[in-house]
N, CA, C and O atoms as a GROMACS GRO file, in nm:
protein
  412
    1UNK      N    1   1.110  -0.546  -1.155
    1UNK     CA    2   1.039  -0.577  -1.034
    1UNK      C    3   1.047  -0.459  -0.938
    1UNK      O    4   1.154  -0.400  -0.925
    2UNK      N    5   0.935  -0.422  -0.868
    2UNK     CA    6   0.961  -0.317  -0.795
    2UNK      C    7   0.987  -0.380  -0.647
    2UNK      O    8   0.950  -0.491  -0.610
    3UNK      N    9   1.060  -0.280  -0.568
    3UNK     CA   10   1.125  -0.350  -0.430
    3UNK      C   11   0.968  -0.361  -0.339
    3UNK      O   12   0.869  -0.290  -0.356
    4UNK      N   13   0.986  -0.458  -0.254
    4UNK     CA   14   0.871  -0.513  -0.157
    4UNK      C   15   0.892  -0.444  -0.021
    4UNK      O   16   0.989  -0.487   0.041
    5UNK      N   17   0.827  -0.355   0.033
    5UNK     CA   18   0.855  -0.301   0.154
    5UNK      C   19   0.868  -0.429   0.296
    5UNK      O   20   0.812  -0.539   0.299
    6UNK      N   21   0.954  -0.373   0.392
    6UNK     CA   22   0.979  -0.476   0.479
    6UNK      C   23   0.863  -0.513   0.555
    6UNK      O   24   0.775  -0.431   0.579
    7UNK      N   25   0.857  -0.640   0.596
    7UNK     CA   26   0.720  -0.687   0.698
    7UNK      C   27   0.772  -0.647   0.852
    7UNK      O   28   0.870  -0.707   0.896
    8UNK      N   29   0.706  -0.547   0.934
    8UNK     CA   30   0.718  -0.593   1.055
    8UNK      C   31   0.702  -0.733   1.113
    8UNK      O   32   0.654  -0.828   1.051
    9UNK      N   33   0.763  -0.738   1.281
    9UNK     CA   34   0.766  -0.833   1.335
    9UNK      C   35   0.631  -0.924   1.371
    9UNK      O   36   0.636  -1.045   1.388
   10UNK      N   37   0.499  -0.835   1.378
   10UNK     CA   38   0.382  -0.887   1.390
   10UNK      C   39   0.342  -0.927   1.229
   10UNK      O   40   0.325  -1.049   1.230
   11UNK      N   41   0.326  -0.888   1.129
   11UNK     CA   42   0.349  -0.955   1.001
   11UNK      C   43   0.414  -1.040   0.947
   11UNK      O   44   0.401  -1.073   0.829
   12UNK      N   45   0.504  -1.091   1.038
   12UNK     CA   46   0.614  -1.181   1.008
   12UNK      C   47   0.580  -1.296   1.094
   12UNK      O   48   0.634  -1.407   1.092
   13UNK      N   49   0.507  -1.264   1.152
   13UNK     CA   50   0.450  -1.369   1.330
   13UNK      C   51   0.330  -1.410   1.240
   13UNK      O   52   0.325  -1.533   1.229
   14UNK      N   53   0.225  -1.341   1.169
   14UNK     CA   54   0.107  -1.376   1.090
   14UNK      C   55   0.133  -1.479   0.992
   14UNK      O   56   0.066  -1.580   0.968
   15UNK      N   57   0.250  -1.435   0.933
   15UNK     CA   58   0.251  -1.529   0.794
   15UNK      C   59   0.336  -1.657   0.825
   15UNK      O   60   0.311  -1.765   0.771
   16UNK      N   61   0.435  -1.641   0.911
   16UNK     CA   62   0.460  -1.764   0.977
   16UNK      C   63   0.358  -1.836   1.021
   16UNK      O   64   0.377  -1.952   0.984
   17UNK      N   65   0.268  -1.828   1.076
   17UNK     CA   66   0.087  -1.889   1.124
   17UNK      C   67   0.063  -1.958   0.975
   17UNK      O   68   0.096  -2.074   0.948
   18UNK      N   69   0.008  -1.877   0.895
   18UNK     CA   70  -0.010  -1.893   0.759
   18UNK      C   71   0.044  -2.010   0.633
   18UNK      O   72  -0.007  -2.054   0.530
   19UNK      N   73   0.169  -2.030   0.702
   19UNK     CA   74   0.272  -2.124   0.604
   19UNK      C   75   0.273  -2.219   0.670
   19UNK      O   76   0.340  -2.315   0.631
   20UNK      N   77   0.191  -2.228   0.811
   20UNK     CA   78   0.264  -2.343   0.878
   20UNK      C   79   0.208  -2.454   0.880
   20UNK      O   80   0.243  -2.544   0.956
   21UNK      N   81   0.062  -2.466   0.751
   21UNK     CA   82   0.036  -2.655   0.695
   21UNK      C   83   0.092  -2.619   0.549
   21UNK      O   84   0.035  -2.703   0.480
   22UNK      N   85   0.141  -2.571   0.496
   22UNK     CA   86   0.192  -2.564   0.376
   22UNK      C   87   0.291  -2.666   0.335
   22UNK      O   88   0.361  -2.691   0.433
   23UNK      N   89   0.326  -2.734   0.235
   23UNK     CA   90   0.416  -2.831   0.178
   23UNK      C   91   0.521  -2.726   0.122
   23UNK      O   92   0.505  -2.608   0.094
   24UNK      N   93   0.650  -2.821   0.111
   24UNK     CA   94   0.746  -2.721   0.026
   24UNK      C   95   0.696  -2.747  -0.107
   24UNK      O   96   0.671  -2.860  -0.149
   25UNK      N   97   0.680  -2.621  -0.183
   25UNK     CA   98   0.648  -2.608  -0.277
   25UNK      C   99   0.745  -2.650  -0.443
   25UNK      O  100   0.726  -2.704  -0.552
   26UNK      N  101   0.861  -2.577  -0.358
   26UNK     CA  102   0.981  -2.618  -0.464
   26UNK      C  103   1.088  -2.711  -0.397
   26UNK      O  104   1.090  -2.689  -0.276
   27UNK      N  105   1.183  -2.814  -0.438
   27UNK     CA  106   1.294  -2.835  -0.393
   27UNK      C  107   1.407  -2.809  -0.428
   27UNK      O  108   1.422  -2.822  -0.549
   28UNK      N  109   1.518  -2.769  -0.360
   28UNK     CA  110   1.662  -2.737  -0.418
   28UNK      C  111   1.769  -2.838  -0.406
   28UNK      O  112   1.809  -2.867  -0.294
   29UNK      N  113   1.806  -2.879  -0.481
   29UNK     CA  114   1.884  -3.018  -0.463
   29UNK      C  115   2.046  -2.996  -0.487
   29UNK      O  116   2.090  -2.881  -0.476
   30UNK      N  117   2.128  -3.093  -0.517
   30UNK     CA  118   2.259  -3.061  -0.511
   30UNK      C  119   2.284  -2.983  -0.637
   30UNK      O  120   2.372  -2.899  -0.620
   31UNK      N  121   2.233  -2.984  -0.758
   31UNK     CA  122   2.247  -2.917  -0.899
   31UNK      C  123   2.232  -2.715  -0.834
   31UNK      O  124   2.284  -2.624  -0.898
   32UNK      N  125   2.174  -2.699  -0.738
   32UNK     CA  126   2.165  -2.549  -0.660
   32UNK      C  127   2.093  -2.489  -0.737
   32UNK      O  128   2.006  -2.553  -0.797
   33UNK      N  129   2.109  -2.321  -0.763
   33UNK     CA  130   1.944  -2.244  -0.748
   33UNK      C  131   2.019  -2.206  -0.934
   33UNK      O  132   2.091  -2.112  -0.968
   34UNK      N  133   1.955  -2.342  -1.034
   34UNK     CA  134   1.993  -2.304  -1.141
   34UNK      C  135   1.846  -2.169  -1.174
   34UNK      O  136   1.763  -2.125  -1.094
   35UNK      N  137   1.864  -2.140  -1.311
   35UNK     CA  138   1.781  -2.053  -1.375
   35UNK      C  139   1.576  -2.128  -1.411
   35UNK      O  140   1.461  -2.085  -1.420
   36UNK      N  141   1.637  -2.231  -1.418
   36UNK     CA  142   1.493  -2.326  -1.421
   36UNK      C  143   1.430  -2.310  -1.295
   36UNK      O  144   1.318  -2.262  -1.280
   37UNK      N  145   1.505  -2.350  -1.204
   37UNK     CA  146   1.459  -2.365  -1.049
   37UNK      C  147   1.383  -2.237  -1.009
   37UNK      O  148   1.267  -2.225  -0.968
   38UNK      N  149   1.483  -2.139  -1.034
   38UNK     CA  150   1.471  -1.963  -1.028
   38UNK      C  151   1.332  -1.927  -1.042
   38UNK      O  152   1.254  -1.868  -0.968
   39UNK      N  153   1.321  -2.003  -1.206
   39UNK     CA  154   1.195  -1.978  -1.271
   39UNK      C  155   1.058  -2.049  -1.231
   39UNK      O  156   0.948  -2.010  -1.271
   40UNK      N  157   1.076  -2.150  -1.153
   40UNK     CA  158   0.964  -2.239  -1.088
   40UNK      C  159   0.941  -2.134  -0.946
   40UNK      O  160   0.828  -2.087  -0.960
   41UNK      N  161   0.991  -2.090  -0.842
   41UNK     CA  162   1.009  -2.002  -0.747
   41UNK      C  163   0.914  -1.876  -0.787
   41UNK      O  164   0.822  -1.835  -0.716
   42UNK      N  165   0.948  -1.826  -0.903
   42UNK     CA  166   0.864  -1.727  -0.938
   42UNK      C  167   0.741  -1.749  -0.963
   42UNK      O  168   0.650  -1.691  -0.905
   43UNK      N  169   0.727  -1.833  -1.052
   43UNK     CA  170   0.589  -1.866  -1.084
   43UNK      C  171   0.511  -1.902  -0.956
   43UNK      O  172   0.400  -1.851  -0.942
   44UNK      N  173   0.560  -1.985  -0.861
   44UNK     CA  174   0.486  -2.010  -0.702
   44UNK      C  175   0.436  -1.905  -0.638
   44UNK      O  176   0.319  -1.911  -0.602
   45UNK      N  177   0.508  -1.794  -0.611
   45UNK     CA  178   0.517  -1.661  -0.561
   45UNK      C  179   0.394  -1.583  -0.620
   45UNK      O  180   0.302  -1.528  -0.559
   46UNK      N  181   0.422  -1.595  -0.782
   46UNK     CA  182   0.300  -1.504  -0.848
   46UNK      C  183   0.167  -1.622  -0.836
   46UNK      O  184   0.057  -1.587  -0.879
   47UNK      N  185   0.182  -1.740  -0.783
   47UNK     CA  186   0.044  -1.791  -0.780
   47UNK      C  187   0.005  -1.820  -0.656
   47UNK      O  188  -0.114  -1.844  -0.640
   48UNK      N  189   0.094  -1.823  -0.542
   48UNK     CA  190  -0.002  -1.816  -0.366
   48UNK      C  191   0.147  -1.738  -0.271
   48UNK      O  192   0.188  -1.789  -0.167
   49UNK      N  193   0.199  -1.633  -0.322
   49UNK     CA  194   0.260  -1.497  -0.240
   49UNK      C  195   0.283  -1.549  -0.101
   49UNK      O  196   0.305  -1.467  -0.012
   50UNK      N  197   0.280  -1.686  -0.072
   50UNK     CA  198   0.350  -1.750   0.072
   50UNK      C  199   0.408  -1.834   0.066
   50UNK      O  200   0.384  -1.884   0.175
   51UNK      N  201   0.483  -1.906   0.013
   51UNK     CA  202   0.574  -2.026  -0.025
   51UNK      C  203   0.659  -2.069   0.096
   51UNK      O  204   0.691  -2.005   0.196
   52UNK      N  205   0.693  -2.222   0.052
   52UNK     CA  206   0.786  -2.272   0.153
   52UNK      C  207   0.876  -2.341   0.044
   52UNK      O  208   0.822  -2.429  -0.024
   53UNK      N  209   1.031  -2.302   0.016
   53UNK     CA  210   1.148  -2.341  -0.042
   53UNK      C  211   1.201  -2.467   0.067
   53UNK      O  212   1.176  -2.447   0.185
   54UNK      N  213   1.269  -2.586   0.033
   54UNK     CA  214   1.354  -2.709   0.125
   54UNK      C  215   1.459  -2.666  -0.005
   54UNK      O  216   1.447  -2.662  -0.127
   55UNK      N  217   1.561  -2.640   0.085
   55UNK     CA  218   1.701  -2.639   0.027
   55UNK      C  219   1.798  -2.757   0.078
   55UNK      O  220   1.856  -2.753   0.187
   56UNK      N  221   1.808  -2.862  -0.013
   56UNK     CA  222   1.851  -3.010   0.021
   56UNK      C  223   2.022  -2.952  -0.048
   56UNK      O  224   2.030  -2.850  -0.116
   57UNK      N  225   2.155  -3.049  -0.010
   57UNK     CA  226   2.272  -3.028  -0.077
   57UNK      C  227   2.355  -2.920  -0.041
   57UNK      O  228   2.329  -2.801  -0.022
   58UNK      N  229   2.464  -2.988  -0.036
   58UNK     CA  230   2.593  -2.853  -0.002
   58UNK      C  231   2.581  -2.864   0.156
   58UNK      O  232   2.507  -2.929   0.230
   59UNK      N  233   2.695  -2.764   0.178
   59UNK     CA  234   2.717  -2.734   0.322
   59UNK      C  235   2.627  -2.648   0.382
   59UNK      O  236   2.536  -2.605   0.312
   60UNK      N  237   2.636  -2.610   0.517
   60UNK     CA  238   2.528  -2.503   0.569
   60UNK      C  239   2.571  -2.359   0.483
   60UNK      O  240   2.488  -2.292   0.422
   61UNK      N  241   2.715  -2.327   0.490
   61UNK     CA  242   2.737  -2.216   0.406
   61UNK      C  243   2.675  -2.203   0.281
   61UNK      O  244   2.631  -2.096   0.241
   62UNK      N  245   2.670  -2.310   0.215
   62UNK     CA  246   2.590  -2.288   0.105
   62UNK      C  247   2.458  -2.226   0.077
   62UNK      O  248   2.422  -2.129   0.011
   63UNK      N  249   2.390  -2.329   0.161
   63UNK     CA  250   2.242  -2.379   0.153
   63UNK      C  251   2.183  -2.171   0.248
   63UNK      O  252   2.086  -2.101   0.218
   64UNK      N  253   2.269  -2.150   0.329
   64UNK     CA  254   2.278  -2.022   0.371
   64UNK      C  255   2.300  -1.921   0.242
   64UNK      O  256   2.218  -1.830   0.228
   65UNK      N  257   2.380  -1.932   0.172
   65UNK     CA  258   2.368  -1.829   0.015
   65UNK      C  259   2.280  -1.834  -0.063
   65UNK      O  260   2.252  -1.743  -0.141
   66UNK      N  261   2.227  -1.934  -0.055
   66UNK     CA  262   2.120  -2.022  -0.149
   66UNK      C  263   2.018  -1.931  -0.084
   66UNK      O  264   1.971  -1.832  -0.139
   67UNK      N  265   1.989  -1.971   0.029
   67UNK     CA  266   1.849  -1.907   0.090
   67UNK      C  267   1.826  -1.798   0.053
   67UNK      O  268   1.713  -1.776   0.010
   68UNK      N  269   1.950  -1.664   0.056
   68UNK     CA  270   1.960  -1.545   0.062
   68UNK      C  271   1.966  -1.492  -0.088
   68UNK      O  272   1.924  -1.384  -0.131
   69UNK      N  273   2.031  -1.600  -0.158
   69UNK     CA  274   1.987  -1.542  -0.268
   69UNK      C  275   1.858  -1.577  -0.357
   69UNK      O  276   1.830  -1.503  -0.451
   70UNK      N  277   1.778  -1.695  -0.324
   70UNK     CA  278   1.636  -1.649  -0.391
   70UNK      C  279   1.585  -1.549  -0.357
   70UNK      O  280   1.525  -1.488  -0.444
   71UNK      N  281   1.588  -1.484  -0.196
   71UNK     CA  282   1.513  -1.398  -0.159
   71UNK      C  283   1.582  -1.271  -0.256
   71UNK      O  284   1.502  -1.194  -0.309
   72UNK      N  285   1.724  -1.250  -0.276
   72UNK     CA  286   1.786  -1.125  -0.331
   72UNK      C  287   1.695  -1.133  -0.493
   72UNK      O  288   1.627  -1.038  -0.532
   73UNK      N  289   1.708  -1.234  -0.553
   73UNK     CA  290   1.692  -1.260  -0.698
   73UNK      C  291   1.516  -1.274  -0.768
   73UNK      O  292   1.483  -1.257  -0.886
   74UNK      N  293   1.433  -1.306  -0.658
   74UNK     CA  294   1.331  -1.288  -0.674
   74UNK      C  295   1.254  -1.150  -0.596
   74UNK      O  296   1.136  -1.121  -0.615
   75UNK      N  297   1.326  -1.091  -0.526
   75UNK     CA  298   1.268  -0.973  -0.450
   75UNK      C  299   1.137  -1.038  -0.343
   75UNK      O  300   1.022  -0.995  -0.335
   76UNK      N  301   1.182  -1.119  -0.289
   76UNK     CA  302   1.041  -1.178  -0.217
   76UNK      C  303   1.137  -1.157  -0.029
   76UNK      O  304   1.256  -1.143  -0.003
   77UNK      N  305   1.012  -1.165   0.061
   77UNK     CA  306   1.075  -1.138   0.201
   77UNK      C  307   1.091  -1.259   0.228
   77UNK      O  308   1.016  -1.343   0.179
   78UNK      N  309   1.212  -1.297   0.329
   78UNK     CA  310   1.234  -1.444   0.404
   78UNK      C  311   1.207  -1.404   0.524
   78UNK      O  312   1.249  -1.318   0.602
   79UNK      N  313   1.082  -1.533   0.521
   79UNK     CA  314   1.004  -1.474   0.668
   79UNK      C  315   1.050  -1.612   0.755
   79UNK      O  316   1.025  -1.610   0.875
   80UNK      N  317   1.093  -1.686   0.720
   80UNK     CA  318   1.142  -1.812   0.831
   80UNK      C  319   1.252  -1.888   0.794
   80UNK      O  320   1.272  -1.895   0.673
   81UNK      N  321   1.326  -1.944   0.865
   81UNK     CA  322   1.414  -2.046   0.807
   81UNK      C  323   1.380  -2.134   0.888
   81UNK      O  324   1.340  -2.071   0.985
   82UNK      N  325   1.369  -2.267   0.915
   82UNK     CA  326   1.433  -2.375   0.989
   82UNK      C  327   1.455  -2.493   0.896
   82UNK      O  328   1.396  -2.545   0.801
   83UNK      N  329   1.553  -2.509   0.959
   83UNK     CA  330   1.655  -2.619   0.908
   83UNK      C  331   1.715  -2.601   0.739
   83UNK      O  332   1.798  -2.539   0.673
   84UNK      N  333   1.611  -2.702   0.728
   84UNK     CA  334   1.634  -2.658   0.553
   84UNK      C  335   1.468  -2.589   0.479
   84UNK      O  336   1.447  -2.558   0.362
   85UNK      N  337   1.421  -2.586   0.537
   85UNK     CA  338   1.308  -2.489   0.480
   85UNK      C  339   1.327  -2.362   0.537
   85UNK      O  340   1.372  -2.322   0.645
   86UNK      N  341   1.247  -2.268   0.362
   86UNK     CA  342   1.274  -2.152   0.388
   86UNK      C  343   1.142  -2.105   0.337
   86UNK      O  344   1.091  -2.156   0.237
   87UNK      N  345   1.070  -1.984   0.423
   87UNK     CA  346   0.935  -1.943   0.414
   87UNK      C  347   0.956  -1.786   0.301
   87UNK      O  348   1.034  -1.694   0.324
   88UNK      N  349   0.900  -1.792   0.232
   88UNK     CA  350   0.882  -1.653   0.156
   88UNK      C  351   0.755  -1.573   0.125
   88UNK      O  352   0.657  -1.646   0.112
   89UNK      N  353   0.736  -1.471   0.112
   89UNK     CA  354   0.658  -1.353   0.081
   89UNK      C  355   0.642  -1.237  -0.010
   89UNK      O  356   0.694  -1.134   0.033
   90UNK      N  357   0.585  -1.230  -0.120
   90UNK     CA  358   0.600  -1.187  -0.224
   90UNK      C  359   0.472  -1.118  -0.270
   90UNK      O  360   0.403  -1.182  -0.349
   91UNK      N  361   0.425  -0.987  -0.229
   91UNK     CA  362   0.268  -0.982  -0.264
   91UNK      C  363   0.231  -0.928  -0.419
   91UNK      O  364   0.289  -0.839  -0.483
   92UNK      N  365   0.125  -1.003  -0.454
   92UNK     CA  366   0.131  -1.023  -0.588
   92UNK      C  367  -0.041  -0.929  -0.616
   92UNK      O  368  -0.149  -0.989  -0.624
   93UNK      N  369  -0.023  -0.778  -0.625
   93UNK     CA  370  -0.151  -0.680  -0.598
   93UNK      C  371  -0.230  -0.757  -0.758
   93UNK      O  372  -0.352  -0.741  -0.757
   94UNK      N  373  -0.179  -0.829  -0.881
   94UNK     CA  374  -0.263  -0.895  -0.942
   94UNK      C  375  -0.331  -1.017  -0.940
   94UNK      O  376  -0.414  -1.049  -1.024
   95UNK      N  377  -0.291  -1.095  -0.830
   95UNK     CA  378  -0.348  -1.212  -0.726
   95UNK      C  379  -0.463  -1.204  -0.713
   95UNK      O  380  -0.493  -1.107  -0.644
   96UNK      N  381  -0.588  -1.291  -0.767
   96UNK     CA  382  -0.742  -1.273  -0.784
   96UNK      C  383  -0.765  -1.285  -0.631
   96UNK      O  384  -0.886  -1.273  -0.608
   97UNK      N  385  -0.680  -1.306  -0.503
   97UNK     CA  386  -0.738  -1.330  -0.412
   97UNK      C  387  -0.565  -1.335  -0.287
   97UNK      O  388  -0.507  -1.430  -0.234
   98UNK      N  389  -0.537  -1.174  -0.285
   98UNK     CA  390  -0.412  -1.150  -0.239
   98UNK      C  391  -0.401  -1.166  -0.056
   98UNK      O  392  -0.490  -1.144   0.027
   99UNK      N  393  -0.299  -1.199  -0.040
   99UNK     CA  394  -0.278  -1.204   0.102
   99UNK      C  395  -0.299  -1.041   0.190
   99UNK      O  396  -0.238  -0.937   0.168
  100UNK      N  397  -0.372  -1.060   0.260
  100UNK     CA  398  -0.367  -0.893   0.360
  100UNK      C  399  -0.336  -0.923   0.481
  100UNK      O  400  -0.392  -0.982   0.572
  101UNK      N  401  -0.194  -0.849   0.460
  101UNK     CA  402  -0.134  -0.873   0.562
  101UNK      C  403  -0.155  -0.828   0.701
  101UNK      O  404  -0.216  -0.736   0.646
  102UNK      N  405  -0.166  -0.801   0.834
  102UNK     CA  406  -0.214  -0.735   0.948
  102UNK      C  407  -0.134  -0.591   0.897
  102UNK      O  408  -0.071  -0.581   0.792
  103UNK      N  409  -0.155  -0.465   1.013
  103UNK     CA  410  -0.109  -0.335   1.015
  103UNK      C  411  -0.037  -0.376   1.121
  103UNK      O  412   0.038  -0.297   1.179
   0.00000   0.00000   0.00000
């Protein structure tokens, strides 16, 4: 995977706009961020590059490692947290119809 350059703060203000009628796409439950799960995350990413993760289970410390590490393990940006949802960004330049992000 090649690394994803960082979003400025106005790109990060856009795609927050963007995610914000979106459903969580995946859920994370008490079983945590097995290799299946991993693999559902990716596939979301390579099919609409704006996702919303709900990380259900465990303590906040957890659900805090959890967050940080889909973003580490899939190379995608964490553009929001609240509560237990977590917003991601992943641009996918073979996407028949890719997100463009502002300058």
């Amino acid at each position: 995977m090649t690394e994803t350059s960082p979003i400025s703060s106005q790109q990060r203000r856009w795609l927050k706009q963007q995610a914000h009628h979106l459903k969580p796409v995946v859920l994370l439950g008490h079983a945590g961020l097995s290799d299946a799960v991993l693999a559902e995350i990716e596939l979301a990413l390579d099919h609409h590059e704006l996702i919303k993760v709900r990380v259900n289970g465990g303590d906040r410390d957890e659900r805090d490692a959890e967050v940080s590490a889909i973003a580490a393990r899939t190379n995608a940006q964490l553009v929001q947290r609240i509560g237990n949802v977590a917003i991601y960004f992943r641009a996918n330049p073979k996407h028949k119809d890719p997100i463009r992000l502002p300058n």
